[in-house]
C-alpha positions in Angstrom: 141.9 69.9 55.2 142.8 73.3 56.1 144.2 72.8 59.1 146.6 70.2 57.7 147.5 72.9 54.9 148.5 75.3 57.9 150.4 73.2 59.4 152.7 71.9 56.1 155.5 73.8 57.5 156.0 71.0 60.2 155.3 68.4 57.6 158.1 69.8 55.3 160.6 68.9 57.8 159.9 65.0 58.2 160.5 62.1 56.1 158.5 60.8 53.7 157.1 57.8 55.4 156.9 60.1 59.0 155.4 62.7 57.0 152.8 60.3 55.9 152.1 58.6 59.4 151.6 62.8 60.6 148.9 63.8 58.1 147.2 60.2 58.5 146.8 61.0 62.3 146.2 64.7 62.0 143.5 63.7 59.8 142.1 60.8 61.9 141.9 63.4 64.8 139.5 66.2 62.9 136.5 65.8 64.4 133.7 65.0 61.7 130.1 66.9 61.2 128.9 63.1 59.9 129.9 61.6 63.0 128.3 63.8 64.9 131.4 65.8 66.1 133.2 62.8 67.5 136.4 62.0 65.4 137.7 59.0 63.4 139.3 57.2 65.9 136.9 57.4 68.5 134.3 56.0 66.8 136.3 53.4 65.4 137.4 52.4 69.3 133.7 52.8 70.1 132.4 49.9 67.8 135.3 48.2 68.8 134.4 48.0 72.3 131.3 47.3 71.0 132.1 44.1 69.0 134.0 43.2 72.5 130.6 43.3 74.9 
C-alpha cells in the first residue's frame, strides 16, 4: 500500500475511472509474501493454464 501512496501524485492527474483501472493494476502487480513472492496476476494466469491442461 505504500508504494501506491508514493506514487498518488501520478494518480491525481487521471480520471476517475483511469485512476481506478491504475491502482487496480499497480496493486495486482505487488508481489505477495502469501503467494510466495509471485504476484496476483501470475498466479491467477498460472491456475488458468492449469484449468487449460
Amino acid at each position: 500500500m505504500a508504494k501506491v501512496l508514493g506514487s498518488f501524485a501520478m494518480a491525481e492527474q487521471l480520471r476517475t475511472s483511469d485512476r481506478r483501472a491504475w491502482q487496480r493494476n499497480r496493486l495486482n502487480a505487488t508481489p505477495r509474501k502469501c503467494l510466495g513472492g509471485k504476484t496476483p496476476i501470475e498466479m491467477f494466469r498460472a491456475k488458468m493454464l492449469e484449468k487449460r491442461t
